[in-house]
DSSP file (Angstrom, degrees, kcal/mol; ACC not computed):
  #  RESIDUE AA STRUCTURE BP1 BP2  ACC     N-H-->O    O-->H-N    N-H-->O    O-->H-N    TCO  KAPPA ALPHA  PHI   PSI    X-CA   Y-CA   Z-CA
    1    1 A X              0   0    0      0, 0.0     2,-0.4     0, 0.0     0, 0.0   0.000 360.0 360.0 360.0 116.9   58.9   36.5   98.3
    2    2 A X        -     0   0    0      2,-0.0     2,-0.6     0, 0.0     0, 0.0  -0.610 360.0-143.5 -80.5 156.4   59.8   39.2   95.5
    3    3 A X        -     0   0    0     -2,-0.4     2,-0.4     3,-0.0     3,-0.0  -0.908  14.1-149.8 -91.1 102.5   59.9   42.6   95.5
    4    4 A X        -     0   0    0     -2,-0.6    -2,-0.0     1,-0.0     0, 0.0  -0.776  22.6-110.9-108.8 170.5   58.8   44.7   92.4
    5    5 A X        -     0   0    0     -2,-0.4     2,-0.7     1,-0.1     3,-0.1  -0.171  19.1-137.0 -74.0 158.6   60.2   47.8   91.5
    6    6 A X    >   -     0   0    0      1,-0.2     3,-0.8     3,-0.0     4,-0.5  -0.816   5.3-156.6-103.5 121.3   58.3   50.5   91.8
    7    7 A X  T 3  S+     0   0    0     -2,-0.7    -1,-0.2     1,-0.2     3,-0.1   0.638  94.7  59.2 -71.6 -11.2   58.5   53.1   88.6
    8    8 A X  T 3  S+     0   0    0      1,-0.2    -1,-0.2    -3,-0.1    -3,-0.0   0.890 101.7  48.1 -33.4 -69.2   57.4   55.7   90.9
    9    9 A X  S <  S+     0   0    0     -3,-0.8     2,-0.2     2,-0.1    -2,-0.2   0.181  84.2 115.0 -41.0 -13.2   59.9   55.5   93.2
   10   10 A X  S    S-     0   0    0     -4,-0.5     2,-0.3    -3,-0.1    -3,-0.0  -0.394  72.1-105.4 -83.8 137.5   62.4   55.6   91.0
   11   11 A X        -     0   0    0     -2,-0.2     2,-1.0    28,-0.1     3,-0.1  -0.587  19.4-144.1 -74.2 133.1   65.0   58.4   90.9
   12   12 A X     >  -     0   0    0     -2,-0.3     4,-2.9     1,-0.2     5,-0.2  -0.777  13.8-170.0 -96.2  99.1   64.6   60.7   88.0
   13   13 A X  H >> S+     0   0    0     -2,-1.0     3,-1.5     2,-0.3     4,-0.9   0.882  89.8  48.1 -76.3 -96.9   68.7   61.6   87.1
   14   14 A X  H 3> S+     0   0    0      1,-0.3     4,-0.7     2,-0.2    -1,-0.2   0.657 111.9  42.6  -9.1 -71.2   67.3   64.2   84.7
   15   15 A X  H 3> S+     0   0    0      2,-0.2     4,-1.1     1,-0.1     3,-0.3   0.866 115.0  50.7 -40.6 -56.9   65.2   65.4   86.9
   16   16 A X  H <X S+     0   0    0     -4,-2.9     4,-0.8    -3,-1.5     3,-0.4   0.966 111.7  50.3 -24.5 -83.0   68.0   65.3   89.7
   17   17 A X  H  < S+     0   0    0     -4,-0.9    -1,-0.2     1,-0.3    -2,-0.2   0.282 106.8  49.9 -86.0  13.3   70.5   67.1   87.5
   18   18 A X  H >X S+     0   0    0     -4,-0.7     3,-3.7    -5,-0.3     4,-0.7   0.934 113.1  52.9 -75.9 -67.7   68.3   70.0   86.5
   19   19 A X  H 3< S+     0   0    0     -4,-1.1    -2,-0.2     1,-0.6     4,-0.2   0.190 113.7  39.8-116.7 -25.7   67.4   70.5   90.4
   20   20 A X  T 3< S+     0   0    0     -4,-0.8    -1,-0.6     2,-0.1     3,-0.4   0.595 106.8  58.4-120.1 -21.2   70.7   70.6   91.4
   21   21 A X  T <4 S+     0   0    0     -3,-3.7    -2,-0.3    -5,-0.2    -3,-0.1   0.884 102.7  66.8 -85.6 -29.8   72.1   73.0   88.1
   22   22 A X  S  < S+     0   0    0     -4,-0.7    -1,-0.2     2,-0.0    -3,-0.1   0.754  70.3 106.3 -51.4 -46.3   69.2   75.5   89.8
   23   23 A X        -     0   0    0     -3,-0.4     2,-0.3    -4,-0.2     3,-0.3   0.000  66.6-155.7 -78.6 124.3   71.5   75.8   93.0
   24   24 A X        +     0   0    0      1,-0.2     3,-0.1     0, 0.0    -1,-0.1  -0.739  68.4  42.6-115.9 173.9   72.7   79.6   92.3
   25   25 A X  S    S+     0   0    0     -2,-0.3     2,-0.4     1,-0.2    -1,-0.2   0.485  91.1  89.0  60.0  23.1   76.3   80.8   94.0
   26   26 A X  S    S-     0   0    0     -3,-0.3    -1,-0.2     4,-0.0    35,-0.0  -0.929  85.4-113.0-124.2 147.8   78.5   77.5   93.2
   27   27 A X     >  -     0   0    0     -2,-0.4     4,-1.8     1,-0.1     0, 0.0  -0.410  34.7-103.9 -68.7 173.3   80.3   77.4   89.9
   28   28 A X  H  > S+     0   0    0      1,-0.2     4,-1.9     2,-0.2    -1,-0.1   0.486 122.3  60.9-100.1  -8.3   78.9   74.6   87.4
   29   29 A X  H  > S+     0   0    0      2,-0.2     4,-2.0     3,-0.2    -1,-0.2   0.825 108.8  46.8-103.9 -35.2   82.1   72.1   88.0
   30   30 A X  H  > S+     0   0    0      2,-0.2     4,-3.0     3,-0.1    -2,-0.2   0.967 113.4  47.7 -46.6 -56.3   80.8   72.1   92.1
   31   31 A X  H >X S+     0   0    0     -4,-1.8     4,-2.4     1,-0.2     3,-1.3   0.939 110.3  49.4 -62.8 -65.7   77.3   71.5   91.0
   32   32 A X  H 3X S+     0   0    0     -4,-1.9     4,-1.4     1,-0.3    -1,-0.2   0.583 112.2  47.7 -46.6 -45.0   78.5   68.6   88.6
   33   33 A X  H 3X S+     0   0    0     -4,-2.0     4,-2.0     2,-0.2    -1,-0.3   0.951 117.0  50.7 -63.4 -53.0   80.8   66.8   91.8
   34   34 A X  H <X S+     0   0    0     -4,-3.0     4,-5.8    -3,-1.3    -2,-0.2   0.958 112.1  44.2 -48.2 -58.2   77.2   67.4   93.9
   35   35 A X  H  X S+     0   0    0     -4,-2.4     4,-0.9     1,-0.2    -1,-0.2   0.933 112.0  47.5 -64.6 -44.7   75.3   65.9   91.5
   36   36 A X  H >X S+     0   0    0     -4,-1.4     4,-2.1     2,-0.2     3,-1.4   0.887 109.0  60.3   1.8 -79.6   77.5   63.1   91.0
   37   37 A X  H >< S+     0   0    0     -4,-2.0     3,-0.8     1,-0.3     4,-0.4   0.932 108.0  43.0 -35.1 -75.2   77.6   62.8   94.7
   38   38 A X  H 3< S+     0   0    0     -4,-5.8    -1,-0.3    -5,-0.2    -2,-0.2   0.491 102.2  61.1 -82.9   9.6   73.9   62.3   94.9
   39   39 A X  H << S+     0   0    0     -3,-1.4     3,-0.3    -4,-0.9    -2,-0.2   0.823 102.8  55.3 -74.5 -35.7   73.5   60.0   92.2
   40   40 A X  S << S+     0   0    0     -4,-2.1     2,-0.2    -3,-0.8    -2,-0.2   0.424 118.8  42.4 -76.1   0.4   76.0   57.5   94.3
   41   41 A X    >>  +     0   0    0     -4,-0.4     4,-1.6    -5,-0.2     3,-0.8  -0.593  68.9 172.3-131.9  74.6   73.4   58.0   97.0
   42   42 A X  H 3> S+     0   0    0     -3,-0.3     4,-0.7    -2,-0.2     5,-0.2   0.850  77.7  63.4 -86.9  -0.2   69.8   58.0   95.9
   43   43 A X  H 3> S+     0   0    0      1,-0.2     4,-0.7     2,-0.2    -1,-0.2   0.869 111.0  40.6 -36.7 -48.3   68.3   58.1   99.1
   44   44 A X  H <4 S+     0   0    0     -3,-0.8     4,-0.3     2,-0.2     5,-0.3   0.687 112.7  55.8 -62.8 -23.6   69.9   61.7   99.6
   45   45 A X  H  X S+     0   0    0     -4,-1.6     4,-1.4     1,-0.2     3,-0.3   0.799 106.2  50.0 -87.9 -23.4   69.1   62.3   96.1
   46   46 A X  H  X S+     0   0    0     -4,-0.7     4,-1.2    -5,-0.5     5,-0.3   0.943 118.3  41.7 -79.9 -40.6   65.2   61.5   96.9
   47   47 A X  H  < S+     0   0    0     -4,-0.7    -1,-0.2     1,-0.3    -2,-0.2   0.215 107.9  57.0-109.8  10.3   65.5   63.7   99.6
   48   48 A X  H  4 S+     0   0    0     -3,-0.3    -1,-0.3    -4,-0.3    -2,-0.2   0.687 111.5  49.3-112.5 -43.6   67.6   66.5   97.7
   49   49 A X  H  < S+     0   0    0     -4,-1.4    -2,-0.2     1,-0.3    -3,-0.1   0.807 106.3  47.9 -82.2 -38.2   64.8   66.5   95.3
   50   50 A X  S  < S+     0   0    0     -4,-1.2    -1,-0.3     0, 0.0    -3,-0.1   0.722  99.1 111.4 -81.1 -16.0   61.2   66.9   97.9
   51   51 A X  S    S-     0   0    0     -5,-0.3     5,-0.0     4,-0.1    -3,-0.0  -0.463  74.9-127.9 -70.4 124.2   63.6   69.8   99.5
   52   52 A X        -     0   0    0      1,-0.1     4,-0.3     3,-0.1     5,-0.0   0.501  38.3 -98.3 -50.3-166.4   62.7   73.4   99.2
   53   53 A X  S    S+     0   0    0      1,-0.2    -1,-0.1     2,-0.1    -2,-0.1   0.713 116.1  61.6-122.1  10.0   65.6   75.5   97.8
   54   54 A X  S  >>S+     0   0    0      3,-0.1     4,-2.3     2,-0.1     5,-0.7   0.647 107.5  49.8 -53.5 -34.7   67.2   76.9  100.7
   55   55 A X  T  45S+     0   0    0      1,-0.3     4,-0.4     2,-0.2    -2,-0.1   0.803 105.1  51.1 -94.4   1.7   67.8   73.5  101.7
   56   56 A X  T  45S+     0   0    0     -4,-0.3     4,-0.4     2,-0.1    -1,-0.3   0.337 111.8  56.1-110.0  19.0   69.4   72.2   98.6
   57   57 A X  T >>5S+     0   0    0     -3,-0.3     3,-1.0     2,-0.1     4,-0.8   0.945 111.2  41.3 -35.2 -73.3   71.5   75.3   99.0
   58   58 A X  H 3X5S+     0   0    0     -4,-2.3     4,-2.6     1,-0.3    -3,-0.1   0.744 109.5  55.1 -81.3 -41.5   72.3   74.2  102.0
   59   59 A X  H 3><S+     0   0    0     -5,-0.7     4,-0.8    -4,-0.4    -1,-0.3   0.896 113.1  44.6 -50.3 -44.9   72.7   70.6  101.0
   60   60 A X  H <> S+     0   0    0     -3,-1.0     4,-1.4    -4,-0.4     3,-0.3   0.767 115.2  48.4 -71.0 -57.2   75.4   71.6   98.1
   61   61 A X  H  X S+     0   0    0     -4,-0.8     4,-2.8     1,-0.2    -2,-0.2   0.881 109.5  50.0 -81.4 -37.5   77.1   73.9  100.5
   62   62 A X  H  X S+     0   0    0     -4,-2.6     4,-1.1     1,-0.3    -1,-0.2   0.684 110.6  52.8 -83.6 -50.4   77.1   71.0  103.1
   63   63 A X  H  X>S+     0   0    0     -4,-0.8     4,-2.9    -3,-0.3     5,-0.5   0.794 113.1  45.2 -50.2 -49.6   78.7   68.8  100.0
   64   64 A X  H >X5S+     0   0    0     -4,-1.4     4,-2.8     1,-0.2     3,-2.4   0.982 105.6  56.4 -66.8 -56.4   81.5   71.5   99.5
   65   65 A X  H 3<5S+     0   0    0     -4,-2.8    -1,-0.2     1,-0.3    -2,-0.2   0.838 120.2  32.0 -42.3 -55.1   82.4   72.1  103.1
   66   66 A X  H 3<5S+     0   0    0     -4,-1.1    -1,-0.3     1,-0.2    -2,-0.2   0.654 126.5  39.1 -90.8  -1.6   83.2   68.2  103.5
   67   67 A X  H <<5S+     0   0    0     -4,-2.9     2,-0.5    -3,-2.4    -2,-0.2   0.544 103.2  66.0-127.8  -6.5   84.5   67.4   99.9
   68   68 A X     << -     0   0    0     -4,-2.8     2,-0.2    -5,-0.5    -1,-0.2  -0.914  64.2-143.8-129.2 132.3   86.7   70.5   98.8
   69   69 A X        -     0   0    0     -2,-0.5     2,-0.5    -3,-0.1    -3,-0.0  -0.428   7.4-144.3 -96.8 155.8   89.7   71.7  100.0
   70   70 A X        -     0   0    0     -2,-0.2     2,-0.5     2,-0.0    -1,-0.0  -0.898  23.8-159.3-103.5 136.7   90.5   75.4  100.2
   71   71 A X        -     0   0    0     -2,-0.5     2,-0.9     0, 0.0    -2,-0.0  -0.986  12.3-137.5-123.8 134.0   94.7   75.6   99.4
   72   72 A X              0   0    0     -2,-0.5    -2,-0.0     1,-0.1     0, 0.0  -0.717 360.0 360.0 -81.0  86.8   96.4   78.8  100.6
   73   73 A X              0   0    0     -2,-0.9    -1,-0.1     0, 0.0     0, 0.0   0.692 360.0 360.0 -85.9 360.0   99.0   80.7   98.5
């Protein structure tokens, strides 16, 4: 049996990385790791995209908390 793909379905990486530059209180080099992030995952990335935008706030912020370290001097 094959599968074909569907061009619907398909993740728009334009699209994606507008949708994520939208995201307002993270510097552009955060959003760029996020997006990144969710390209290596496009299931999240489908689902970063249907999301209102408190919750790809919250998605982003969700990204920093586990992926950036805070260093005290």
């Amino acid at each position: 049996m094959q599968f074909k793909a569907s061009t619907k379905n398909q993740l728009d990486i334009n699209a994606l990385y507008t949708e994520v530059m939208k995201i307002e209180s993270f510097d552009e080099i955060t959003l760029g790791d996020a997006f990144d992030h969710l390209v290596q995952n496009e299931i999240l990335a489908k689902a970063f995209i249907a999301k209102n935008a408190n919750l790809k706030k919250n998605l982003v912020q969700n990204f920093v908390n586990q992926h950036h370290y805070k260093f005290d001097c």
